[in-house]
N, C-alpha and C positions, 0 to 999 in steps of 0.2 A: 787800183781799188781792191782789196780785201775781200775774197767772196764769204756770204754767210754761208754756215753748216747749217742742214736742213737737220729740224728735229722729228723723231718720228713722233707721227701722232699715236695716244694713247689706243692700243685696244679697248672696242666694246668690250665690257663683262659677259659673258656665257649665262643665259638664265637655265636653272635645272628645274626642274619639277620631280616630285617625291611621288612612285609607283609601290605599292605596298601588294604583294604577294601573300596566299597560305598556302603550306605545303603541308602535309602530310609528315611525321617523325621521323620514318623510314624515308620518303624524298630526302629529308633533307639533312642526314647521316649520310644517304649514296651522293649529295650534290657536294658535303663535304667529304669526302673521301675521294670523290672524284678530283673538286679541286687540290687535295694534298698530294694525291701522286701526279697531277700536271701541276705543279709546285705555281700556282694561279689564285684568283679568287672568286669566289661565288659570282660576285658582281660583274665581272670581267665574261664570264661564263655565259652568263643570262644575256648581257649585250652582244656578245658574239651570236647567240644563238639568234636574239631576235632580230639582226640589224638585216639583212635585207627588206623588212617592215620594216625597220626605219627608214630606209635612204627611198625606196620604191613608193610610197604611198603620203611622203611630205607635202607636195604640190596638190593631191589631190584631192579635186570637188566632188562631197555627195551631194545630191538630191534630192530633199525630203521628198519621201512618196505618200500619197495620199490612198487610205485605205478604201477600197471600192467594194461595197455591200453590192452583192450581186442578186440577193434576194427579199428586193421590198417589197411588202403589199402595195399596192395602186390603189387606192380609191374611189380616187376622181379620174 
């Protein structure tokens, strides 16, 4: 009997979400200029820099905390 070839199953798609920064004119002359001589890109830049927040704080649960008035009038 003839074995069958397994096919690989498709990849999930990757979903991105779109983060919008402002910098300042001068940031962002030094952010280009930084990336022109590490021959890089902005984008690449900014993810390097933030990815320990990303990979460290994925999993993790906040809390809503409830704000506690610590000076009410009593009345009654």
């Amino acid at each position: 009997m003839p074995e069958k070839k397994k096919t690989k199953k498709a990849r999930k798609p990757v979903k991105f979400k779109t983060i919008t920064l402002k910098v300042t004119a001068r940031q962002k002359k030094s952010l280009i200029n930084y990336c022109k001589s590490r021959r890089t890109t902005p984008n690449k830049i900014i993810k390097k820099s933030i990815q320990p927040f990303l990979d460290k704080y994925a999993d993790f649960h906040v809390e809503a905390r409830k704000k506690e008035v610590a000076n009410q009038l009593e009345l009654f």
